[in-house]
N, CA, C and O of each residue as an XYZ file, in Angstrom:
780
protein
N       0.815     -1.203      0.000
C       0.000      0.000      0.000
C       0.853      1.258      0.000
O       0.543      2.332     -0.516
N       2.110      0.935      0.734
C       2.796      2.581      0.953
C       3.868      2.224     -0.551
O       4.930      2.836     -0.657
N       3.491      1.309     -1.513
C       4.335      1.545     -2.612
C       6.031      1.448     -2.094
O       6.860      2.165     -2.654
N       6.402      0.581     -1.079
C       7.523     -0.347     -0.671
C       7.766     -1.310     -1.688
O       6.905     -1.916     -2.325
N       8.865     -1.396     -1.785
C       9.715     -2.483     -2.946
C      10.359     -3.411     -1.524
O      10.627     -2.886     -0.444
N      10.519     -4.893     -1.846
C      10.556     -5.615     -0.688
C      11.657     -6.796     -1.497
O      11.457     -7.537     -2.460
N      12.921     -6.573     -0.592
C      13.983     -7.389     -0.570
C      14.247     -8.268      0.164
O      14.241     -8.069      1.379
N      14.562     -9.521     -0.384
C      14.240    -10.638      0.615
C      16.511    -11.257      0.399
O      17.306    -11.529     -0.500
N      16.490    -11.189      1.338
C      18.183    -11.921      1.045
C      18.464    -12.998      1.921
O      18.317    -13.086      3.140
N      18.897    -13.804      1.080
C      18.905    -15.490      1.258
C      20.284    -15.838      1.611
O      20.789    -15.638      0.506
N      21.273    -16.220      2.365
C      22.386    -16.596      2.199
C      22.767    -18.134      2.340
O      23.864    -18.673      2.486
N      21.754    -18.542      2.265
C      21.885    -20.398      2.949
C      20.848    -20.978      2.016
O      19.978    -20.217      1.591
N      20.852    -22.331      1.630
C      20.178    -23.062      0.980
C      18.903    -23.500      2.229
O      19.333    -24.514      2.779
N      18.362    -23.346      2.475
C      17.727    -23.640      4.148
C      16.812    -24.797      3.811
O      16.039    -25.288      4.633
N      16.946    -25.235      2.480
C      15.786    -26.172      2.228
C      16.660    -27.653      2.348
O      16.292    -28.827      2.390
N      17.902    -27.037      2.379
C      19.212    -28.771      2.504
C      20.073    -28.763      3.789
O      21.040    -29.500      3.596
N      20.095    -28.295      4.844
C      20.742    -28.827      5.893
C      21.260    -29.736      5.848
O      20.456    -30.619      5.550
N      22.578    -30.250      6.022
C      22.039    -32.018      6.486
C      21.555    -32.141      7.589
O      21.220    -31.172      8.272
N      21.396    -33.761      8.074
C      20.601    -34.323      9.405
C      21.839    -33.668     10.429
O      21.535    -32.776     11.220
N      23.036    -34.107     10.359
C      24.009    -33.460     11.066
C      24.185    -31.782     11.689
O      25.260    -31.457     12.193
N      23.372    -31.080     11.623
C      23.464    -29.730     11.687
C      22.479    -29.334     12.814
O      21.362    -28.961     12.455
N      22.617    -29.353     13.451
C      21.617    -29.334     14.567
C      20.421    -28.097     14.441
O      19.444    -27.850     15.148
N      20.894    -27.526     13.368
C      19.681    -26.625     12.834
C      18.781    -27.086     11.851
O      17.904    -26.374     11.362
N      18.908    -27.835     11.662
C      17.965    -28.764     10.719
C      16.468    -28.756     11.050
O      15.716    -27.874     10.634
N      16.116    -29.665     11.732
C      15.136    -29.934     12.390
C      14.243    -28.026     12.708
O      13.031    -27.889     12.541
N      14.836    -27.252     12.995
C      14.211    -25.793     13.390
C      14.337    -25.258     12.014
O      13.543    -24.329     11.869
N      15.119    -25.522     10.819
C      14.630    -24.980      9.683
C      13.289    -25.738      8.979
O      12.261    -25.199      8.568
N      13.619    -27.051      8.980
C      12.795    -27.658      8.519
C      11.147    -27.327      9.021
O      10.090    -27.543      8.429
N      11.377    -26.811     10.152
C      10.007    -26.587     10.713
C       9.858    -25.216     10.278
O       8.676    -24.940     10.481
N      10.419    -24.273      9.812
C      10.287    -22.854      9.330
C      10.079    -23.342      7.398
O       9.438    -22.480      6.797
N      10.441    -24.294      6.691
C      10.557    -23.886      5.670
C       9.327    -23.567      4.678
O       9.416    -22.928      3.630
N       7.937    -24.253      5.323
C       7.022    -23.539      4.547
C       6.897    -21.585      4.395
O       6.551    -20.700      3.613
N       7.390    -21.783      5.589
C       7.462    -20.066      5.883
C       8.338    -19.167      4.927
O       8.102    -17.983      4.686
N       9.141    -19.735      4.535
C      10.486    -18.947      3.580
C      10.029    -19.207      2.596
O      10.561    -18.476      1.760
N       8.886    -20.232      1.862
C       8.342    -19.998      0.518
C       7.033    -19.258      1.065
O       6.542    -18.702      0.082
N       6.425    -19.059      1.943
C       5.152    -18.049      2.140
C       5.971    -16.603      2.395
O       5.280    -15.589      2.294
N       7.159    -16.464      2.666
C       7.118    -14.865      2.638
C       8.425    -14.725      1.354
O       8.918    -13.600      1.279
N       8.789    -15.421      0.716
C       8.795    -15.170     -0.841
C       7.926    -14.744     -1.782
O       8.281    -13.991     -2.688
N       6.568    -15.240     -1.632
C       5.373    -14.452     -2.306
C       5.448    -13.549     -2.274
O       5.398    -13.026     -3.388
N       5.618    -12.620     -1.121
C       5.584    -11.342     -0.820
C       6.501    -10.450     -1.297
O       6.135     -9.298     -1.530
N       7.957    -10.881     -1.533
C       8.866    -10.060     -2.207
C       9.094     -9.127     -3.338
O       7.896     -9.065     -3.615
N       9.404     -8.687     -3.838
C       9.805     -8.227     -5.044
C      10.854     -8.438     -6.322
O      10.819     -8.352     -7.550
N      11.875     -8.791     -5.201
C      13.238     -9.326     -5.410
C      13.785    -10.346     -4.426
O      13.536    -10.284     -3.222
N      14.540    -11.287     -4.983
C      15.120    -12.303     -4.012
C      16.530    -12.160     -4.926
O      16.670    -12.262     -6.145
N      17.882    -11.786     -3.490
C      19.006    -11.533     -4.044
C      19.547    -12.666     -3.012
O      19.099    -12.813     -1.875
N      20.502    -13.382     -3.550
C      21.702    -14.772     -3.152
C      22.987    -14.101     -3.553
O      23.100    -13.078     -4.228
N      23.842    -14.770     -3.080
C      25.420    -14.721     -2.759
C      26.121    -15.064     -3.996
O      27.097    -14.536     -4.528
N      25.049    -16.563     -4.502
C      25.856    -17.411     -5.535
C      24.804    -18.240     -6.309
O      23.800    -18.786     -5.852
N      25.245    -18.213     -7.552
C      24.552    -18.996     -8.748
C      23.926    -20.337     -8.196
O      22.740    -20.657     -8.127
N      25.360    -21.214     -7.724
C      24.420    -22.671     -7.388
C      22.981    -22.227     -6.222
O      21.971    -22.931     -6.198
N      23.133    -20.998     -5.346
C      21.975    -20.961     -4.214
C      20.920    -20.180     -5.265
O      19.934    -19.931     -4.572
N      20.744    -19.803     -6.295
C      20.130    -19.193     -6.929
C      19.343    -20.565     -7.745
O      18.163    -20.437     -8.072
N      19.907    -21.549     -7.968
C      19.510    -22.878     -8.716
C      18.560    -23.571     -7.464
O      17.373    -23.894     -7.429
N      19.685    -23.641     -6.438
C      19.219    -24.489     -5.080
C      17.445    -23.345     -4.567
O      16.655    -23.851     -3.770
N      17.269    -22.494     -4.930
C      15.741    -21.561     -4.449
C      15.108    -22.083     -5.559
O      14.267    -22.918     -5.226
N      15.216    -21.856     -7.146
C      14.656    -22.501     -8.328
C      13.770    -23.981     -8.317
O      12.716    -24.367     -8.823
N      14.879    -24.600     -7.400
C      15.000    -25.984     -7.684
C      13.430    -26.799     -6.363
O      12.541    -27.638     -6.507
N      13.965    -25.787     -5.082
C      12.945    -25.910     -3.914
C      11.816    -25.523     -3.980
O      10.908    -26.133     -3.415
N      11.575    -24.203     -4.825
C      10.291    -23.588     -5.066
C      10.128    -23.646     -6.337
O      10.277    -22.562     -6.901
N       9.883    -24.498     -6.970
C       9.516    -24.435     -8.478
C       8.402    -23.218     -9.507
O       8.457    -22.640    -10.593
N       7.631    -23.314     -8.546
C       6.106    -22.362     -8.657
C       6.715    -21.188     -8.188
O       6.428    -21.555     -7.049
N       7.245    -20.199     -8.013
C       7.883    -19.124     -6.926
C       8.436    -18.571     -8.538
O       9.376    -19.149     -9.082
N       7.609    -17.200     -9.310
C       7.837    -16.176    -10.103
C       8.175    -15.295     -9.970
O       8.093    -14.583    -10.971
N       8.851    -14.591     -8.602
C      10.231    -13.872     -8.619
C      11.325    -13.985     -9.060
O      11.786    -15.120     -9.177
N      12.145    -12.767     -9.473
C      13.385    -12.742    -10.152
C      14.278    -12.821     -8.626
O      14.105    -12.293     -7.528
N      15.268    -13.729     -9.169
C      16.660    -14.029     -8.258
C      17.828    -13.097     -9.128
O      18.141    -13.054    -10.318
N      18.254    -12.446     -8.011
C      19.416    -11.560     -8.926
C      20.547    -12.168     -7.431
O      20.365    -11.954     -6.232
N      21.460    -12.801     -7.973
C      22.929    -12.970     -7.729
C      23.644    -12.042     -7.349
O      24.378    -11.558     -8.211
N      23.703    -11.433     -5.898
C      25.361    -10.236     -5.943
C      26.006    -10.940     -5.039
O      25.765    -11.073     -3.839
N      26.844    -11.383     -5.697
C      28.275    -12.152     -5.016
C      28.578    -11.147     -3.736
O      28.411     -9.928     -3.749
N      28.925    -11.717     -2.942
C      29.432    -11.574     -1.088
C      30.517    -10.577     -1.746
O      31.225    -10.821     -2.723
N      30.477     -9.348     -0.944
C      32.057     -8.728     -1.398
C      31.736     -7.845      0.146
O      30.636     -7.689      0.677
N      33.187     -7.316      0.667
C      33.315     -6.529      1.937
C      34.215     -5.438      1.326
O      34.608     -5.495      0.161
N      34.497     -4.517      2.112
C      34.977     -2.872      1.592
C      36.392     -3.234      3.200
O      36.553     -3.156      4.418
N      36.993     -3.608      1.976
C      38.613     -3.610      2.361
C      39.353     -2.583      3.231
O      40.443     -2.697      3.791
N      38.479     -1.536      3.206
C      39.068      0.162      3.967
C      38.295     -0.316      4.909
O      39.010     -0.134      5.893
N      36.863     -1.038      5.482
C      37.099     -1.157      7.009
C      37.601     -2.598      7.501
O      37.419     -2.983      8.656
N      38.116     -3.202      6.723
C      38.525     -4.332      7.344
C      39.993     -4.664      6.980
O      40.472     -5.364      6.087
N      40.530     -3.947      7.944
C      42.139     -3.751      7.095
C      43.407     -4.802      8.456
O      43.081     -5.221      9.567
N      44.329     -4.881      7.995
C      45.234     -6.244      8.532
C      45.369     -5.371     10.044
O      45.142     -4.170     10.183
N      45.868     -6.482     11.275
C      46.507     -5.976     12.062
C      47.778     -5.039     12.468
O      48.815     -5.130     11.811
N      47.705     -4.407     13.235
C      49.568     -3.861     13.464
C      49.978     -4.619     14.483
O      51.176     -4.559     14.761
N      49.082     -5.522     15.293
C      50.390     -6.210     16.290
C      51.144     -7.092     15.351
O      51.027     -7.611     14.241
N      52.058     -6.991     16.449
C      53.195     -8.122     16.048
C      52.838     -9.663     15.964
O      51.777     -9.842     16.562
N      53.142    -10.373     15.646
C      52.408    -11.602     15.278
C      53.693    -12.784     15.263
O      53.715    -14.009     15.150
N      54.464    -11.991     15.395
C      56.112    -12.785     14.964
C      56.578    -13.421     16.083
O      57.801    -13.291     16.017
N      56.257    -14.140     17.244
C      56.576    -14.884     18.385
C      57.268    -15.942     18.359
O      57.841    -16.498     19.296
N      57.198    -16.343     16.835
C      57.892    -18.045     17.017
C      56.580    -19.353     16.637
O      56.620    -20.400     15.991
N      55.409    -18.587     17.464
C      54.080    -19.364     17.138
C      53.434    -19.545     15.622
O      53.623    -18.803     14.658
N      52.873    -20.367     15.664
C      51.882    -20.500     14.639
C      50.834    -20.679     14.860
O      50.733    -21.601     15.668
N      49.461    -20.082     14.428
C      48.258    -20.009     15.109
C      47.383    -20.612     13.847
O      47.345    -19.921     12.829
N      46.699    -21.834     13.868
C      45.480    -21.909     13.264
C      44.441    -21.413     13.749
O      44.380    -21.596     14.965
N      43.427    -20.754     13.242
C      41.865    -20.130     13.665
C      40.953    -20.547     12.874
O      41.183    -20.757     11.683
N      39.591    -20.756     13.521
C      38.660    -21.294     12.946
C      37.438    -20.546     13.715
O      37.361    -20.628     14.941
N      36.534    -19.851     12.993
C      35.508    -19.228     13.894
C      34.293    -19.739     12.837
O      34.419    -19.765     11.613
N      33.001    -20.167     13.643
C      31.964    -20.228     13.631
C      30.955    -21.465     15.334
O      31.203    -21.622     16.529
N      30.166    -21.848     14.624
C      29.322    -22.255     15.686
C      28.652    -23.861     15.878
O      28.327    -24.314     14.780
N      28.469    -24.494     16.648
C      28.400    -25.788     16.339
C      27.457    -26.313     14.994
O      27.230    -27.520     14.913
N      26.976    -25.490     14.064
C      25.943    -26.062     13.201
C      27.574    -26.428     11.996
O      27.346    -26.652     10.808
N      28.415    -26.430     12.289
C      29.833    -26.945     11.665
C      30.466    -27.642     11.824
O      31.633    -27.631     11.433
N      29.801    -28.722     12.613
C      30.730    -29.636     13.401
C      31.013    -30.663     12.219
O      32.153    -31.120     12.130
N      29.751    -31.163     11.037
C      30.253    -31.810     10.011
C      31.492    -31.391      9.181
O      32.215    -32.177      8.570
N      31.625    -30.163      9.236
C      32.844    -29.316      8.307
C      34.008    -29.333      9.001
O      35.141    -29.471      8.541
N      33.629    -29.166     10.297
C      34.925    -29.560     10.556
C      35.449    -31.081     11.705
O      36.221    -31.112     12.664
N      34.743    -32.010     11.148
C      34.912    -33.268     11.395
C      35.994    -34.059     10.993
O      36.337    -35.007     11.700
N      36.763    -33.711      9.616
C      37.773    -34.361      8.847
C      38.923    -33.479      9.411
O      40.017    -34.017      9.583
N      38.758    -32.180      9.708
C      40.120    -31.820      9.690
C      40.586    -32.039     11.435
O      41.751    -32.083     11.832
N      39.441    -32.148     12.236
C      39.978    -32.099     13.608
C      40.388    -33.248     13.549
O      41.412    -33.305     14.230
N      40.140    -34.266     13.080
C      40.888    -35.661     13.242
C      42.364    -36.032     12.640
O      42.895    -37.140     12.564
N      43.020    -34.330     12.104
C      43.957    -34.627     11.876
C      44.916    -33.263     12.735
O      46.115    -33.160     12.477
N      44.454    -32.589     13.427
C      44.500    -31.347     13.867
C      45.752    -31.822     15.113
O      46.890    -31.377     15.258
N      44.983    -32.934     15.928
C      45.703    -33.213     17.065
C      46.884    -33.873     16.336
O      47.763    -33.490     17.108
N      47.607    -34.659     15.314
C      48.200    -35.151     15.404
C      49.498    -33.449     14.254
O      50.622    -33.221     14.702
N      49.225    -33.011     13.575
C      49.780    -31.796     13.678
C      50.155    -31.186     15.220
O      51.315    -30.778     15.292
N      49.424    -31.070     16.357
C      49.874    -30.206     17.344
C      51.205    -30.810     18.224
O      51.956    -30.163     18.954
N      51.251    -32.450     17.871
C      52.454    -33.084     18.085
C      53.881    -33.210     17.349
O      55.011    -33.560     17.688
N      53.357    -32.819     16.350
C      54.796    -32.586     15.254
C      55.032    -31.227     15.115
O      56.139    -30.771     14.830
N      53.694    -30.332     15.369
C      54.783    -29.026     15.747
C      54.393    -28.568     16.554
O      53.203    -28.255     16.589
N      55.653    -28.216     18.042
C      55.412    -27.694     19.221
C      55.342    -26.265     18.797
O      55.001    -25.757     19.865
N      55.425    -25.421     18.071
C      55.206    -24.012     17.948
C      53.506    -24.344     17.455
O      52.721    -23.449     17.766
N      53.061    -25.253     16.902
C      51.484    -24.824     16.639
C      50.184    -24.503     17.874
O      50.088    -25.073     18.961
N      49.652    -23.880     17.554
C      48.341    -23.249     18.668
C      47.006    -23.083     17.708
O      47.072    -22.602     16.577
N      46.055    -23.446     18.186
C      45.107    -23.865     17.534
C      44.175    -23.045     18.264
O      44.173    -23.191     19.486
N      43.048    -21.859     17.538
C      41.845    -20.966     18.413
C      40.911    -20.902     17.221
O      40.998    -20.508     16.058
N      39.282    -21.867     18.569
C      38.713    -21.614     18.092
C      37.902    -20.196     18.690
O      38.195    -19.708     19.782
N      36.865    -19.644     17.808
C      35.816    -18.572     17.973
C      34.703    -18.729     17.528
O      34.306    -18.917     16.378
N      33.888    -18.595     19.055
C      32.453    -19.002     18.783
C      31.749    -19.793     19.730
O      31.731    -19.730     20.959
N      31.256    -20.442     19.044
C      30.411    -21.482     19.965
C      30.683    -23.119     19.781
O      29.828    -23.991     19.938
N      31.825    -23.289     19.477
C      32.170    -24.772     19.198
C      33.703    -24.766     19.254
O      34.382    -23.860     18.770
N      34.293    -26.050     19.999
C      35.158    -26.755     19.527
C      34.942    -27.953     19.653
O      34.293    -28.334     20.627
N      35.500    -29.004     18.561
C      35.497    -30.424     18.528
C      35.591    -30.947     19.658
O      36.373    -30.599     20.542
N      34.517    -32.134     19.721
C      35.007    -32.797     20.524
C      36.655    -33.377     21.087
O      37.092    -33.216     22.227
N      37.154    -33.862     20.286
C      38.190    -34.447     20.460
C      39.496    -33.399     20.836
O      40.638    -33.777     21.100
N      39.112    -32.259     20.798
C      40.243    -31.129     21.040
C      40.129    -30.593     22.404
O      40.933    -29.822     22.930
N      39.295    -30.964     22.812
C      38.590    -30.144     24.357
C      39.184    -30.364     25.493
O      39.217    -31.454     26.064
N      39.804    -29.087     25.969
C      40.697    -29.456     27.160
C      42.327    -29.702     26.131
O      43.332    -29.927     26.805
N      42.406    -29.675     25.380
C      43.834    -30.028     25.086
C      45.041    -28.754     24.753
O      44.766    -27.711     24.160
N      46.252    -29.074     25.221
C      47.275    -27.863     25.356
C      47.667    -27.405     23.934
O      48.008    -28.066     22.953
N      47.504    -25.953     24.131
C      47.705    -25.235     22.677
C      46.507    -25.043     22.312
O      46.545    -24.039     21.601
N      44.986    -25.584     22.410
C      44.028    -24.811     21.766
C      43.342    -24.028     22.654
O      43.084    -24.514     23.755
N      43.036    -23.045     22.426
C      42.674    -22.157     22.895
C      40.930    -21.838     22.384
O      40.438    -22.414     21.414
N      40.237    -20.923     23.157
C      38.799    -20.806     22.895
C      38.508    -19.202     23.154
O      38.949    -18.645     24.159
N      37.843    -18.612     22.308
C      37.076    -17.214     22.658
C      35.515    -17.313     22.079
O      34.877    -17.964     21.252
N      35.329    -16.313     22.987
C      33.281    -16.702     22.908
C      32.926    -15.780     21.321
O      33.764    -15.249     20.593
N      31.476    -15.823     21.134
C      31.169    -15.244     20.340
C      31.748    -13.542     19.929
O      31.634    -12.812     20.914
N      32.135    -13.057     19.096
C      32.174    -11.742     18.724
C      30.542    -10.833     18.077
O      29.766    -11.264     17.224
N      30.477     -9.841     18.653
C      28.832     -9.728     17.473
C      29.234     -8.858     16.998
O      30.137     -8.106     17.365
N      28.538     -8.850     16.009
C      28.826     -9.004     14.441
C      29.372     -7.613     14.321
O      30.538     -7.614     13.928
N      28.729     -6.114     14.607
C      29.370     -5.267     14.199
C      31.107     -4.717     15.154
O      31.641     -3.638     14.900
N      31.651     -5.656     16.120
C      32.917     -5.359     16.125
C      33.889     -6.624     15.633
O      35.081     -6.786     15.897
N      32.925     -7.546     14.762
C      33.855     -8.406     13.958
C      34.870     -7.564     13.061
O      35.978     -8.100     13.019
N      34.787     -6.569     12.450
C      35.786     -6.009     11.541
C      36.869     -5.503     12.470
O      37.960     -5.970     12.144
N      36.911     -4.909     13.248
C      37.725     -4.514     14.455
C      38.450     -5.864     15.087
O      39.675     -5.778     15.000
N      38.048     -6.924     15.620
C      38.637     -7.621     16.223
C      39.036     -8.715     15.569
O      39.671     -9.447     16.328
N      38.913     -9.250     14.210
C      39.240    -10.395     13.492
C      40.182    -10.223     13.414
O      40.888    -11.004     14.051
N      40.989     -8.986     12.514
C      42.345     -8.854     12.508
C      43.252     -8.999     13.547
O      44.375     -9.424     13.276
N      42.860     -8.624     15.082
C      43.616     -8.525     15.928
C      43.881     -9.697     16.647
O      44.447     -9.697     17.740
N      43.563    -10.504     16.174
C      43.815    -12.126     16.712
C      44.692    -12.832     16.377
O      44.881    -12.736     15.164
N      45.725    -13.918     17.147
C      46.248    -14.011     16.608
C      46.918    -14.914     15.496
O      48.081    -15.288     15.344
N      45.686    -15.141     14.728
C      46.021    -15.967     13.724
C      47.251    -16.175     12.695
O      47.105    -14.999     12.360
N      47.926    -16.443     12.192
C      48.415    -16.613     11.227
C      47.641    -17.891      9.319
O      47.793    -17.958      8.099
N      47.072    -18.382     10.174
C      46.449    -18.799      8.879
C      44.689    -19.214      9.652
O      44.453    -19.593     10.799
N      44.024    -19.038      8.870
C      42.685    -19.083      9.290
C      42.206    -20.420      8.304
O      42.366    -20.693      7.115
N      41.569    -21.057      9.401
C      40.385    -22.438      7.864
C      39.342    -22.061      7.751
O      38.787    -21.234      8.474
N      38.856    -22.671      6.717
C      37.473    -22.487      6.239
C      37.140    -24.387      5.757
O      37.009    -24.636      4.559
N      37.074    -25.132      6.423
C      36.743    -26.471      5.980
C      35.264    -26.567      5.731
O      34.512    -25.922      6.460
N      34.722    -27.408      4.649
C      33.592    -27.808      3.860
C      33.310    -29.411      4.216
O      34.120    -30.246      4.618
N      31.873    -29.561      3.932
C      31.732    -30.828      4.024
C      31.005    -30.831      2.632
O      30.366    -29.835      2.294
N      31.096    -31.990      1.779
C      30.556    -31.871      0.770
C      29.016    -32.755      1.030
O      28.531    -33.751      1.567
N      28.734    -31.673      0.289
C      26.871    -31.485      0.077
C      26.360    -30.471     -0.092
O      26.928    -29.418      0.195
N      25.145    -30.526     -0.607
C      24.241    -29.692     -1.777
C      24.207    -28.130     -0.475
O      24.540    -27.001     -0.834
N      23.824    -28.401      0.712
C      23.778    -26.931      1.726
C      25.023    -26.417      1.408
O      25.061    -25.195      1.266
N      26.120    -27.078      1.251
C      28.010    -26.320      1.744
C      27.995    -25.946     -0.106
O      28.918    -25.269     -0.559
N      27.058    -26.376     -0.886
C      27.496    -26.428     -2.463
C      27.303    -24.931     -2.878
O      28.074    -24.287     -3.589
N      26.162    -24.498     -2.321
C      25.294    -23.145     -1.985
C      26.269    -22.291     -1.468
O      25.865    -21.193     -1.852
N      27.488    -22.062     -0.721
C      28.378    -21.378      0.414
C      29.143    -20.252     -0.364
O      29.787    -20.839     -1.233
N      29.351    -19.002     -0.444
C      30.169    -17.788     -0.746
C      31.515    -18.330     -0.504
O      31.633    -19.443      0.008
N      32.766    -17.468     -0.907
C      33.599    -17.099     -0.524
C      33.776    -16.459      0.548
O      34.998    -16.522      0.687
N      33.465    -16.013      1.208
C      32.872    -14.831      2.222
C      33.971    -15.366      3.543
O      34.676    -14.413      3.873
N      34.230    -16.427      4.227
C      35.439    -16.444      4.937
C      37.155    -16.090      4.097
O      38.199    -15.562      4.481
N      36.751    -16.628      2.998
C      38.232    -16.073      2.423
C      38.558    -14.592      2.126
O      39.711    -14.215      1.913
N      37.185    -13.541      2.123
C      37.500    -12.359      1.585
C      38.028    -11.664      2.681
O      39.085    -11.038      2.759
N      36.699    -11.955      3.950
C      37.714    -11.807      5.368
C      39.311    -11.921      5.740
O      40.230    -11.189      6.108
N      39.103    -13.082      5.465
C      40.515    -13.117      5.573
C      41.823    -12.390      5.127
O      42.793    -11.998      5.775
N      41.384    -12.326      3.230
C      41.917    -11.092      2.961
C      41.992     -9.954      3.059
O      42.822     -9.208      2.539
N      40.984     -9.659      3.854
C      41.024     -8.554      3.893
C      41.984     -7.925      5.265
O      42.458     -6.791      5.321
N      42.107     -9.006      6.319
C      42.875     -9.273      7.506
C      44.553     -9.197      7.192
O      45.476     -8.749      7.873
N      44.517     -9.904      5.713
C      46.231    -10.058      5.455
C      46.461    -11.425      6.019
O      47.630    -11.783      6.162
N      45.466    -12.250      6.365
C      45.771    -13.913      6.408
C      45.474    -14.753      5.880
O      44.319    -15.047      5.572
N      46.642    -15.459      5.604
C      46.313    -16.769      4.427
C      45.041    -17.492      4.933
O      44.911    -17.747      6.130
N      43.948    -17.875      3.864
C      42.941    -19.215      4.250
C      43.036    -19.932      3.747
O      43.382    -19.855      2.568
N      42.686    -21.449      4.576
C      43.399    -22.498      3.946
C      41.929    -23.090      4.091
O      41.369    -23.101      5.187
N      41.128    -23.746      2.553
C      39.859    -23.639      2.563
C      39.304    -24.661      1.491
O      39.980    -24.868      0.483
N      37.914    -25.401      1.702
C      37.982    -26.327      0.830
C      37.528    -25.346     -0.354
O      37.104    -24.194     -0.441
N      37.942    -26.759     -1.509
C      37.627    -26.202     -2.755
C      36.501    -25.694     -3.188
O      36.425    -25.249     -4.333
């Protein structure tokens, strides 16, 4: 009525979870809802082509236009650290929240046996998860959630030296941005990330 144009932005395939994701079950119970307030839109904008296929594919009947703008961040506020970082250490980092525990299932099972072949490695996670199998163990370290608007401020200042981004393959992770690697670059730290 007030002649509003209505943007709907999608960043997740929400119709493929796997069973593993402990958000599953609470999307699944929302997903009639994300095709009832798609009707309503005007525009539906995604991150990425395959999540633009993956909405196509879930809502077949659904005659809104999907317009694609790839994940991008503005490099002038998210710029590298000035501490020193040069200790001798090596820091892997990994930030997100337990709905990742499939993603990062393959690499923690190789994580601990890296922290024995190199005594300079230190391992921090951020967020709301670390692996089971890492918990309590010397060299990894834990910090709680960051929200969201002093993530640009404090990502850099951590002390990572290389950050992961591990994937589990399937149709939800197929849907996924670049969006930890741009971070990263934009930090000045290598990500080491599935394909």
């Amino acid at each position: 009525e007030a002649g509003k144009k209505i943007i709907y932005d999608l960043d997740d395939d929400v119709w493929a979870l796997p069973a593993s994701n402990p958000a599953q079950k609470i999307f699944k119970a929302m997903e009639q809802g994300f095709g009832e307030c798609l009707k309503w839109v005007d525009l539906v904008t995604v991150s990425t082509q395959t999540l633009k296929s993956a909405v196509r594919t879930s809502l077949p009947h659904m005659n809104k236009e999907i317009l694609v703008t790839p994940n991008a961040i503005d490099f002038d506020l998210l710029q590298p650290s000035v501490l020193d970082k040069d200790d001798g250490r090596i820091v892997l980092g990994w930030a997100g929240s337990n709905t990742h525990d499939g993603d990062m299932r393959e690499i923690a099972l190789v994580l601990p046996d890296l922290l024995k072949k190199y005594p300079n490695l230190y391992i921090e996670f951020v967020g709301g998860f670390v692996p089971m199998n890492m918990r309590g163990m010397e060299r990894v370290t834990y910090k709680p959630w960051v929200p969201v608007g002093e993530f640009a401020n404090r990502f850099p200042c951590w002390s990572w030296n290389i950050s992961l981004a591990p994937l589990e393959h399937h149709r939800f992770n197929a849907s996924k941005s670049n969006l930890k690697m741009l971070e990263s670059a934009g930090a000045k730290i290598p990500c080491l990330a599935s394909d």
